[in-house]
mmCIF file as gemmi writes it, N, C-alpha and C atoms, coordinates in Angstrom:
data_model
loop_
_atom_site.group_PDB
_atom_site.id
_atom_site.type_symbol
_atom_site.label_atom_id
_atom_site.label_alt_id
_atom_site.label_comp_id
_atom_site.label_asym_id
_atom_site.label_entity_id
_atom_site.label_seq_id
_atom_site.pdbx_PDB_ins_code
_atom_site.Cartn_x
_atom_site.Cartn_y
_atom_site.Cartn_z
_atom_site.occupancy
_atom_site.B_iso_or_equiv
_atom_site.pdbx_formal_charge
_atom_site.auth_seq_id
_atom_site.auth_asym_id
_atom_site.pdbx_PDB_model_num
ATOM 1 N N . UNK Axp A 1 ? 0.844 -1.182 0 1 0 ? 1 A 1
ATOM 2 C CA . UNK Axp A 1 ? 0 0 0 1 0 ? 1 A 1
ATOM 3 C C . UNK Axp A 1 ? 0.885 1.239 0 1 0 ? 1 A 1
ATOM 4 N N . UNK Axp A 2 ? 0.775 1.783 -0.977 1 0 ? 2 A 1
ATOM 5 C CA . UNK Axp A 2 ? 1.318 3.091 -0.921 1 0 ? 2 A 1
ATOM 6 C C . UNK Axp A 2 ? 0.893 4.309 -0.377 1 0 ? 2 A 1
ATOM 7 N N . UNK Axp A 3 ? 1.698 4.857 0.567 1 0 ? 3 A 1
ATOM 8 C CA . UNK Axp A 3 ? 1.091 6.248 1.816 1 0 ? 3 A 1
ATOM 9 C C . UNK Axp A 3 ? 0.591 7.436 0.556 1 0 ? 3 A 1
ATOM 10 N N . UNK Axp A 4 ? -0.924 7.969 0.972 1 0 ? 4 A 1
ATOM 11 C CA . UNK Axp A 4 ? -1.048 9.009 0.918 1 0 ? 4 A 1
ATOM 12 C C . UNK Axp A 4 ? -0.595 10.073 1.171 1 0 ? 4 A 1
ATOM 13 N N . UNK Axp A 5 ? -0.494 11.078 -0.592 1 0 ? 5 A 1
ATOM 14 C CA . UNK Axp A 5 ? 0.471 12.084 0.001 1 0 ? 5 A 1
ATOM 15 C C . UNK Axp A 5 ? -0.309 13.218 0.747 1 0 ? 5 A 1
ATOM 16 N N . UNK Axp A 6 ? 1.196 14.203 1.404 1 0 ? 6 A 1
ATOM 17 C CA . UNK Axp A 6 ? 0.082 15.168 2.947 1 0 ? 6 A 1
ATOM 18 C C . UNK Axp A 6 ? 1.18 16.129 2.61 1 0 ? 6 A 1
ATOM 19 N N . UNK Axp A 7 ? -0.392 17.428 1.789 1 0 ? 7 A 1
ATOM 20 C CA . UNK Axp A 7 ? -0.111 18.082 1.508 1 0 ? 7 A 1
ATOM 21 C C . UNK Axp A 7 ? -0.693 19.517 2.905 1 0 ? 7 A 1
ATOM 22 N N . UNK Axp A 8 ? -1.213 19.295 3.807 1 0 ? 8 A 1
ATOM 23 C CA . UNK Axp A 8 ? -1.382 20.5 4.531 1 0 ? 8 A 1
ATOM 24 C C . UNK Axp A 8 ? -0.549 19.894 6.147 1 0 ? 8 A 1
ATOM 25 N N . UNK Axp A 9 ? -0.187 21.191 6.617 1 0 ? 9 A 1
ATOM 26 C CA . UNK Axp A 9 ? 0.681 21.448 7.381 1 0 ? 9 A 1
ATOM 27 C C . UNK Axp A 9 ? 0.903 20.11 8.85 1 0 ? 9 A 1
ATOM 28 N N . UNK Axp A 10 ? -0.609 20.288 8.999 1 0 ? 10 A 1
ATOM 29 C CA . UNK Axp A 10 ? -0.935 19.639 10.031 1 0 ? 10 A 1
ATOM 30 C C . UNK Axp A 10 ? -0.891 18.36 9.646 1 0 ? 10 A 1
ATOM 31 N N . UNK Axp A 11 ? -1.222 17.76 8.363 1 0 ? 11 A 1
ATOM 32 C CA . UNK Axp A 11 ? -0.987 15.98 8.182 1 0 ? 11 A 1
ATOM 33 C C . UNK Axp A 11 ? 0.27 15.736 8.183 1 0 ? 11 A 1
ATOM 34 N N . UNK Axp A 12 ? 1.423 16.866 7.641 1 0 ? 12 A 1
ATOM 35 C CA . UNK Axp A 12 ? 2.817 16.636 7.569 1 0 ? 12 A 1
ATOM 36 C C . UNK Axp A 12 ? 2.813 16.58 8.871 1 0 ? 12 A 1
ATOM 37 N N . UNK Axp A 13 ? 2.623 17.364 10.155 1 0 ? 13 A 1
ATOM 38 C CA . UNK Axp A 13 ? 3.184 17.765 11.295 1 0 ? 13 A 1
ATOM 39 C C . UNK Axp A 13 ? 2.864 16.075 11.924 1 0 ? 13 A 1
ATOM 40 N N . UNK Axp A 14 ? 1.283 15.815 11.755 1 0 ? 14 A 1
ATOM 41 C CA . UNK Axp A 14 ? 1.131 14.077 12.372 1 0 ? 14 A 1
ATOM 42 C C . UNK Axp A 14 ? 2.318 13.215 11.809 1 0 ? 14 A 1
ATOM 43 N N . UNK Axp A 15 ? 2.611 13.19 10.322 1 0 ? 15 A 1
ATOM 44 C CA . UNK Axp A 15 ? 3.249 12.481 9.334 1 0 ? 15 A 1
ATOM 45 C C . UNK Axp A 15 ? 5.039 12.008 10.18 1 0 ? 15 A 1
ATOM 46 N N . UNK Axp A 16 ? 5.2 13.573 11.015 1 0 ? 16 A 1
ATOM 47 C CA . UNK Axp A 16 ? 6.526 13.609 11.807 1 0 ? 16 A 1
ATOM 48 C C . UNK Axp A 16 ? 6.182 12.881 12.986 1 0 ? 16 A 1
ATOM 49 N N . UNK Axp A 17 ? 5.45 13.472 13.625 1 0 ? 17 A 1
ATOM 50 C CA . UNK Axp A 17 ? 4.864 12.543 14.762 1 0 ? 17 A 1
ATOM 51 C C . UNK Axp A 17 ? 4.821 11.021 15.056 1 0 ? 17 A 1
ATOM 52 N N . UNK Axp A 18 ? 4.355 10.399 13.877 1 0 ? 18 A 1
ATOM 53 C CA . UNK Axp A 18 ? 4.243 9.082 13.898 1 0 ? 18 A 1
ATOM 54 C C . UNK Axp A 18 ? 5.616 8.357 13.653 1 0 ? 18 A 1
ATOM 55 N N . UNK Axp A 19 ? 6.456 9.343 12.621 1 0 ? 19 A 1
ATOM 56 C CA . UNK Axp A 19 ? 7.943 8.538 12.445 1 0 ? 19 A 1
ATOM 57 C C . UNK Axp A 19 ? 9.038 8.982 14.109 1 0 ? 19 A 1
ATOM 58 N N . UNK Axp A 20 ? 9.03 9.837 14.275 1 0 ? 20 A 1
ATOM 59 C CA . UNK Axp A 20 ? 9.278 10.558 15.439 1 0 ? 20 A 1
ATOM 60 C C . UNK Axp A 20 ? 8.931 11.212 16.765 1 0 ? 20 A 1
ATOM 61 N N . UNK Axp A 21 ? 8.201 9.942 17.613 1 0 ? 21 A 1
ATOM 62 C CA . UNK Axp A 21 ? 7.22 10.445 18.931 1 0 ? 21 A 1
ATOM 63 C C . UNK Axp A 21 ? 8.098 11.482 19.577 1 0 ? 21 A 1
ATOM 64 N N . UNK Axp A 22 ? 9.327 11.303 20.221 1 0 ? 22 A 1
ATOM 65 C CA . UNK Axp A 22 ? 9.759 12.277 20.759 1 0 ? 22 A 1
ATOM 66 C C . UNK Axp A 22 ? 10.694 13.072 20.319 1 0 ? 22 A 1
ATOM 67 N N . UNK Axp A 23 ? 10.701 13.318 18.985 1 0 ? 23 A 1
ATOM 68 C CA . UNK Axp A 23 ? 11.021 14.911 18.184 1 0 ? 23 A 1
ATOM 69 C C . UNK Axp A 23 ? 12.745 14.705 18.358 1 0 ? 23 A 1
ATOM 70 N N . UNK Axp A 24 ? 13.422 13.338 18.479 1 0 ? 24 A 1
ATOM 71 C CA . UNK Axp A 24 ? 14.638 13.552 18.561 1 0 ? 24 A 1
ATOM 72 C C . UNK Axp A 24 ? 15.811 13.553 17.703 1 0 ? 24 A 1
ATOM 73 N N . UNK Axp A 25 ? 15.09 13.176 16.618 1 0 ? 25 A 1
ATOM 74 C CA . UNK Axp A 25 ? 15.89 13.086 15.218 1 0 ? 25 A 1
ATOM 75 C C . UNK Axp A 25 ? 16.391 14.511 14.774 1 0 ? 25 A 1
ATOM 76 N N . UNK Axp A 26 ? 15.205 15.229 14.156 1 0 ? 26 A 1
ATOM 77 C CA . UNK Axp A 26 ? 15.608 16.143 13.652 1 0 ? 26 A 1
ATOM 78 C C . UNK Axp A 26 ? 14.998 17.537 14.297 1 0 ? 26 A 1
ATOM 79 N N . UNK Axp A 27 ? 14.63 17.705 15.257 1 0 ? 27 A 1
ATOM 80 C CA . UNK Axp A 27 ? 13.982 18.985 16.152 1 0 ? 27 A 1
ATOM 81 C C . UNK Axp A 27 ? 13.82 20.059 15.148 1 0 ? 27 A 1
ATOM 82 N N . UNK Axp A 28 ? 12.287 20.185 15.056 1 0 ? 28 A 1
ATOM 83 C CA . UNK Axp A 28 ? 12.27 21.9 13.976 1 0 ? 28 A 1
ATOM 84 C C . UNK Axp A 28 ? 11.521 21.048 12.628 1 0 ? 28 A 1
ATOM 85 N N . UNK Axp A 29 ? 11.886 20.507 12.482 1 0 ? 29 A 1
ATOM 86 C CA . UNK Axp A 29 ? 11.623 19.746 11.252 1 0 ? 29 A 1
ATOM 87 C C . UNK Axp A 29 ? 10.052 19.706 10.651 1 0 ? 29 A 1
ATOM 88 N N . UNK Axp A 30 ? 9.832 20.391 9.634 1 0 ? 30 A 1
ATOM 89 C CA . UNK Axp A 30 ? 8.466 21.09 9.189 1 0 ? 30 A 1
ATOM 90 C C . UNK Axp A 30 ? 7.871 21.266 9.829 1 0 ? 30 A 1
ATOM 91 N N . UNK Axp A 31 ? 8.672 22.945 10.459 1 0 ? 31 A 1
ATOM 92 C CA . UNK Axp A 31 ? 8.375 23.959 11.604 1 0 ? 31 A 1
ATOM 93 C C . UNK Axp A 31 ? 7.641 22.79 12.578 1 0 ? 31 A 1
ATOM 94 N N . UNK Axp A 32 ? 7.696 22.273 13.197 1 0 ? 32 A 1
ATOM 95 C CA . UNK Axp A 32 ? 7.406 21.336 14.852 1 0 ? 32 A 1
ATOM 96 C C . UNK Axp A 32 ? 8.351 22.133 15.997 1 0 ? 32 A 1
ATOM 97 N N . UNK Axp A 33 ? 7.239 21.824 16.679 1 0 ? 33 A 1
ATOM 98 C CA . UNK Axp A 33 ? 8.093 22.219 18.186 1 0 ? 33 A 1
ATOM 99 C C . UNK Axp A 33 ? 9.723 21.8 18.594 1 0 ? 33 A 1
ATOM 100 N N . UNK Axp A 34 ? 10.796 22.395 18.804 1 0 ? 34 A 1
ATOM 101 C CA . UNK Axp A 34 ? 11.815 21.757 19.215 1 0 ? 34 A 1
ATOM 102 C C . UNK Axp A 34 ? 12.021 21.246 20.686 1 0 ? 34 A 1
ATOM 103 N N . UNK Axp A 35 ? 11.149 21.32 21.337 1 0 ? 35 A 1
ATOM 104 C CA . UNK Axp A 35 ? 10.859 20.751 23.024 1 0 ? 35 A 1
ATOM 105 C C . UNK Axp A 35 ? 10.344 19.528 22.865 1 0 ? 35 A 1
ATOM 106 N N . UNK Axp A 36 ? 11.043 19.163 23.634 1 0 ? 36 A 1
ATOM 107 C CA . UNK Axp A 36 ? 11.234 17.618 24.581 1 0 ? 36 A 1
ATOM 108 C C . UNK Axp A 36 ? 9.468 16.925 24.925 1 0 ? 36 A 1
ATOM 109 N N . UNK Axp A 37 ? 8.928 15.967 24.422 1 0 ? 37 A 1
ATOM 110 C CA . UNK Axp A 37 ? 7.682 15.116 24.035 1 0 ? 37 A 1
ATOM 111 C C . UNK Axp A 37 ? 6.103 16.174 23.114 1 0 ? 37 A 1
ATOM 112 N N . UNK Axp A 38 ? 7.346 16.747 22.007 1 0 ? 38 A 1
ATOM 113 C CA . UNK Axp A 38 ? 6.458 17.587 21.36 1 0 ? 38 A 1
ATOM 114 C C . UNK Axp A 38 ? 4.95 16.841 20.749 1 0 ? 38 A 1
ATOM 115 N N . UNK Axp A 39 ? 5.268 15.197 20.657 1 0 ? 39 A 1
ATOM 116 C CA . UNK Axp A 39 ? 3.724 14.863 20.105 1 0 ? 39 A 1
ATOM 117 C C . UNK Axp A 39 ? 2.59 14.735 21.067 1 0 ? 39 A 1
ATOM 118 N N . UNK Axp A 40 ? 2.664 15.081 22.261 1 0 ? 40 A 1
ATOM 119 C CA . UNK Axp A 40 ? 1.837 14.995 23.481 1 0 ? 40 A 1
ATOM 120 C C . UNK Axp A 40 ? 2.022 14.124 24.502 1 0 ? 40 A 1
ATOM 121 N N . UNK Axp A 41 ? 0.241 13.793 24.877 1 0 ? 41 A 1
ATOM 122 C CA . UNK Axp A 41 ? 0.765 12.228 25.365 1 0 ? 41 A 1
ATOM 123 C C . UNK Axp A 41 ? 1.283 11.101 25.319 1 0 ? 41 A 1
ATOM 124 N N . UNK Axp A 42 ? 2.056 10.515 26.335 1 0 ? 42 A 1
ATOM 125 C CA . UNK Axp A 42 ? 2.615 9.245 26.182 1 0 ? 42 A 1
ATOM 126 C C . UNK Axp A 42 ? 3.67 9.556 25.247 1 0 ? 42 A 1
């Protein structure tokens, strides 16, 4: 199955989220928070 592409801000911003729960790869990275458990809970 090939991923749907995500073209508005906020599906990219989940899109980071899901590869990167706690933002430690690349911090900033299509404008995201650079603080420490930026995807929320858990």
């Amino acid at each position: 199955m090939t991923p749907t592409p995500r073209t508005s801000s906020g599906l990219l911003a989940g899109f980071y989220r899901e590869l990167d729960p706690t933002n430690t790869f690349n911090p900033g990275i299509g404008h995201t928070s650079k603080k420490k458990h930026w995807g929320g809970c858990c």
